[in-house]
C-alpha positions in Angstrom: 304.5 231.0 155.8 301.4 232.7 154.2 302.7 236.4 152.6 300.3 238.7 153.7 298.7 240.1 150.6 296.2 242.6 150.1 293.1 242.1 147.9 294.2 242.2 144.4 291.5 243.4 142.8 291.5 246.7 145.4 294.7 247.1 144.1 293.9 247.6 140.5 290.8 249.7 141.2 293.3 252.3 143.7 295.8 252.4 141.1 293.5 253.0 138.6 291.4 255.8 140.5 294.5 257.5 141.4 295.7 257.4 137.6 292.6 259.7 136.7 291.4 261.1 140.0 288.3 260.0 139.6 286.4 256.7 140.4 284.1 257.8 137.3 287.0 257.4 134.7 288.3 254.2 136.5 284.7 252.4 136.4 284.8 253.2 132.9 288.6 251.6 131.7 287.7 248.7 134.4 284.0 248.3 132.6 283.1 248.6 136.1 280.8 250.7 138.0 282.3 253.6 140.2 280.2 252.6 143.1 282.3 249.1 142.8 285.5 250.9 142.4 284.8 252.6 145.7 283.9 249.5 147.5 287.3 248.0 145.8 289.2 251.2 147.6 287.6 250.8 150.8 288.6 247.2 150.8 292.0 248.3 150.0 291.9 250.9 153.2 290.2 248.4 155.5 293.4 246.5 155.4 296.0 248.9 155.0 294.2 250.6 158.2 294.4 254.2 156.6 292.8 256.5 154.3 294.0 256.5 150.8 291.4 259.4 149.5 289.9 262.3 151.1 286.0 262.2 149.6 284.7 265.9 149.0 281.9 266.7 147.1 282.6 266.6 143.6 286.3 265.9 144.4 288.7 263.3 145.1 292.0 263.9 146.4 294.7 261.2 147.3 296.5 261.4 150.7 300.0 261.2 151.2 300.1 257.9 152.4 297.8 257.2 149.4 300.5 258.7 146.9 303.5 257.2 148.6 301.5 253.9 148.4 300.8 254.0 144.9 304.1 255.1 144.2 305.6 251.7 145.0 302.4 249.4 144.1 302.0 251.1 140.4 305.6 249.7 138.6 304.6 246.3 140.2 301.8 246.6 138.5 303.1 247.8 135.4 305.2 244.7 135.3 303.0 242.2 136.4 300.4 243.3 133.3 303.8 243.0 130.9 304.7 240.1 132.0 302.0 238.1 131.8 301.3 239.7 128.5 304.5 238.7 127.1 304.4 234.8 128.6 300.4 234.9 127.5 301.1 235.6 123.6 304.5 236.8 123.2 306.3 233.5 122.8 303.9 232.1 119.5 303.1 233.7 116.6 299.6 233.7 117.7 297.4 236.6 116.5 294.0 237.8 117.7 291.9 240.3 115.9 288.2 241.8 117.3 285.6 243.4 114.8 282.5 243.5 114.4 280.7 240.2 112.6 279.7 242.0 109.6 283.1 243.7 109.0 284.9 240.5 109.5 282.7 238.8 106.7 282.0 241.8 104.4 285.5 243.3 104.5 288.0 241.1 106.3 286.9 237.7 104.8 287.5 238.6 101.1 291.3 239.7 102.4 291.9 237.4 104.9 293.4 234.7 102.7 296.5 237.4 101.5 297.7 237.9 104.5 297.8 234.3 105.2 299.4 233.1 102.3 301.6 236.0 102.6 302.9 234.9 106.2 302.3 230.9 106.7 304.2 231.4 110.4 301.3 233.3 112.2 298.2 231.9 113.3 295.3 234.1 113.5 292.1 234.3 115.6 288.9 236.5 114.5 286.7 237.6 117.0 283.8 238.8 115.4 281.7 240.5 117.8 279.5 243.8 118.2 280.6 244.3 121.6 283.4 246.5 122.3 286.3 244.5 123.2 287.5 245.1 126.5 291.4 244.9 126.4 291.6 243.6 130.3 290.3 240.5 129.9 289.9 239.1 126.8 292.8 237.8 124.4 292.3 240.4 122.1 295.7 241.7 120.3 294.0 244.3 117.7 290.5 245.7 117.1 288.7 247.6 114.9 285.8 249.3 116.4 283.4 252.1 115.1 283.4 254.9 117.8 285.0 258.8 118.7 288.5 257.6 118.4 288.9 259.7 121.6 290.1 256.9 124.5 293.6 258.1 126.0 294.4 254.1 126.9 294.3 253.4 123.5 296.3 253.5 120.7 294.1 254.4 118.0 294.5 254.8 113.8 291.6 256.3 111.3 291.4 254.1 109.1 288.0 254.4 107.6 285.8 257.5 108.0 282.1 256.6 108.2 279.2 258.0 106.3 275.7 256.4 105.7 274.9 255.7 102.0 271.5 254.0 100.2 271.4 251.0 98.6 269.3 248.8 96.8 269.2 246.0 94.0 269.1 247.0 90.4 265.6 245.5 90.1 264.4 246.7 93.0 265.5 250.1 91.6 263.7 249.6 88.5 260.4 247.8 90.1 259.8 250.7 92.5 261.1 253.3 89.6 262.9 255.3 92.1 264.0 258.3 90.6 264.0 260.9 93.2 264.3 260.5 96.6 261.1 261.4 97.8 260.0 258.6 95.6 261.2 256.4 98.5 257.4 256.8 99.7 256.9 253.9 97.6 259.3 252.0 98.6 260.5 249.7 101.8 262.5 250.6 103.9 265.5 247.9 105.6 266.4 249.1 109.5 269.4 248.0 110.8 267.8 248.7 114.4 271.8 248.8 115.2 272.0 251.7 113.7 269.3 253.7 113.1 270.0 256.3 110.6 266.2 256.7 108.1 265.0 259.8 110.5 268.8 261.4 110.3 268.7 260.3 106.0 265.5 261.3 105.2 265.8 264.9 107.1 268.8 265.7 105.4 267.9 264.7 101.8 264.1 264.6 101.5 260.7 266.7 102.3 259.1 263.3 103.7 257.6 264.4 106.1 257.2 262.7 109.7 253.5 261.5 109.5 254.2 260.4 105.4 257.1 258.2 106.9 254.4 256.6 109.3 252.7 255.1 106.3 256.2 253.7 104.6 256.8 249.8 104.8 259.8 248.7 106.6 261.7 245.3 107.7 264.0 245.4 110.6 266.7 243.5 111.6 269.3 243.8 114.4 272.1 242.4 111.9 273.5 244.4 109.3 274.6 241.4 107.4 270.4 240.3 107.3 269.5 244.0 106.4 272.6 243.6 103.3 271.0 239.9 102.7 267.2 241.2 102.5 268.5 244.5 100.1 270.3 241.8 97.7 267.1 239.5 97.6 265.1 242.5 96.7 263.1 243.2 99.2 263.4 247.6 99.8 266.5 250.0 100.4 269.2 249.9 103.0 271.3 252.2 104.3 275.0 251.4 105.3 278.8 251.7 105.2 280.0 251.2 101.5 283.1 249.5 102.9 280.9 246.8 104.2 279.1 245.8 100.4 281.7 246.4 98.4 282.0 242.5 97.2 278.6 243.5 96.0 279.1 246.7 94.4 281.8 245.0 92.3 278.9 242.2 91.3 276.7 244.5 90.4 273.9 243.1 93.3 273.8 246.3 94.6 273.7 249.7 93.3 273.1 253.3 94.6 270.5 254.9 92.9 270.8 258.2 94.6 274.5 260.1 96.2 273.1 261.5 98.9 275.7 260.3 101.6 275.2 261.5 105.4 278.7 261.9 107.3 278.8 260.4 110.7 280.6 261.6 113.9 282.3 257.7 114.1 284.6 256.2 112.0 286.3 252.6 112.0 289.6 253.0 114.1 292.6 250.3 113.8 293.1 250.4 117.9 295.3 248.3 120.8 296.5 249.4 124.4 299.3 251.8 124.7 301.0 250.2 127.7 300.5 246.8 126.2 303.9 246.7 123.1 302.5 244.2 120.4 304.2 240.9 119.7 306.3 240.7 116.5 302.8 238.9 115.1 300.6 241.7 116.0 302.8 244.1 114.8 302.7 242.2 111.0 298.8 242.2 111.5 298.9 245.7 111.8 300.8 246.7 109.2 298.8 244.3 106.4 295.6 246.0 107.7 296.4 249.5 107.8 297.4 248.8 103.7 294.1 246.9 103.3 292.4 250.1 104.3 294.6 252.1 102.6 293.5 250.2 99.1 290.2 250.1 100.2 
C-alpha cells in the first residue's frame, strides 16, 4: 500500500519559513527565490486542505494548525538531514574542503602536503570554486569564504582579516621608477574585475584625480591568479590579499613598493553548518587549518 506523503520539497520550504517567519530569509538559506518558497507552501496547504500562514502585508504569521504541524514535521526533519549526513560521509575518513581557486593554489597548495603527511588515514577533496558553497546540496564539509561573517546557519571562525595591498615586480618597480604614489600615472594598472578596489585605492591614498585615471593603462582579468601571473611577468601593479602572494613575497617576485593598505569590511572565515556535527575527519581538517592561519 502506497503511504500517502506530502510533497517533500513543500515540506522543507514550510519548515524553513516558519524557522525565520519570513519567506525572504528562507529563499535566501534555500538559494531559492521567496516567490518559490510560497508556491512550495501553497503546495504543502493544497494537500493538507488548510491554511498554514495568514498573509498580511508586510507580515507572516503561522496558524495554529500551522505550528502544531510544524511541531511534529521539524525533529523528522532534523533527523532525516543527520542521518543522511552521517551514512553520506560519516563512516570514511573522507574530507571535503570549498575555497576559492586562487586561495586553494596560493595559500592552501603550498600547505596541503603537511597535513597529508601528517594524517595518511584521511582522504581529502578541494573544491576550488568562486561560488559560494551552498551547504544543502553539495558535499562540502568545510569552506573558507570571503564575506560579513554574519550568517546565523553557520558556524563561522575569523581567520584572516582582509585588506587590499599594491604590488608589483622589482623591475617593474624600478622601470616605471615609482616612488610616490601618484607616480602610478605612469604606470599600468592589473584589475581583478572580481574585485574592483583602484577607485576605493587610489581615493584613499592619492590626488589622482578621476579624469587623470581615464588616461591610465590597465589589463583586466576576471582571475586573480592571471592578475598575480601578469604582475610577476612585469606587466603594471596589482592590488590584492598578501595572504594570497606570499610564495612570492618570500621569492622576492613581488614586492610592495608603497604601504598604503586599504581595510576591507570582509574577511576570510573558516565556516560549516551548525546543525550539521563534523565527522572525526572534518574535525582534524579544522583544527590543521585554523593553525595554518594562525602561522600565516
Amino acid at each position: 500500500m502506497q503511504r500517502a506523503m506530502p510533497p517533500l520539497r513543500a515540506l522543507v520550504a514550510f519548515e524553513s519559513a516558519v524557522r525565520y517567519g519570513s519567506f525572504k530569509q528562507a529563499a535566501a538559506e534555500l538559494h531559492i527565490t521567496p516567490g518559490a518558497v510560497s508556491q512550495q507552501v501553497i503546495k504543502l496547504e493544497q494537500w493538507l486542505g488548510y491554511p498554514l500562514f495568514m498573509r498580511k502585508v508586510r507580515k507572516l504569521t503561522v496558524t495554529d494548525r500551522g505550528l502544531d504541524y510544524f511541531s511534529r514535521i521539524a525533529p523528522a526533519l532534523e533527523q532525516i538531514s543527520s542521518s543522511s549526513e552521517t551514512c553520506r560521509f560519516g563512516a570514511t575518513n573522507r574530507v571535503c574542503l570549498s575555497m576559492t581557486q586562487t586561495l586553494a593554489s596560493k595559500w592552501l597548495g603550498p600547505r596541503l602536503e603537511h597535513f597529508v603527511s601528517q594524517h595518511p588515514e584521511i582522504e581529502v577533496h578541494i573544491s576550488a570554486s568562486n561560488s559560494p558553497v551552498q551547504f544543502q546540496t553539495d558535499a562540502v564539509d568545510l569552506a573558507v569564504r570571503h564575506f560579513d561573517g554574519e550568517d546565523p546557519q553557520l558556524d563561522t571562525t575569523l581567520v584572516f582579516d582582509d585588506e587590499v595591498c599594491l604590488f608589483c615586480s622589482p623591475e617593474y618597480q624600478q622601470a616605471k621608477q615609482l616612488k610616490q604614489v601618484n607616480q602610478l600615472q605612469q604606470a599600468t594598472l592589473i584589475v581583478n574585475s572580481l574585485q574592483p578596489f583602484w577607485d576605493r585605492w587610489l581615493n584613499a591614498f592619492s590626488t589622482i584625480t578621476a579624469d587623470q585615471r581615464q588616461h591610465i593603462a590597465t589589463l583586466h582579468f576576471d582571475q586573480a591568479l592571471l592578475a598575480i601571473d601578469a604582475s610577476k611577468r612585469h606587466q603594471g601593479v596589482v592590488l590584492c590579499s598578501e595572504v594570497m602572494i606570499q610564495e612570492e613575497l618570500k621569492r622576492g617576485e613581488l614586492i610592495e613598493p608603497f604601504k598604503q593598505r586599504l581595510p576591507l569590511d570582509k574577511s576570510y572565515y573558516l565556516i560549516h553548518p551548525k546543525r550539521q556535527p563534523l565527522t572525526r575527519a572534518a574535525t582534524t581538517l579544522k583544527a590543521w587549518l585554523l593553525e595554518q592561519f594562525t602561522a600565516t
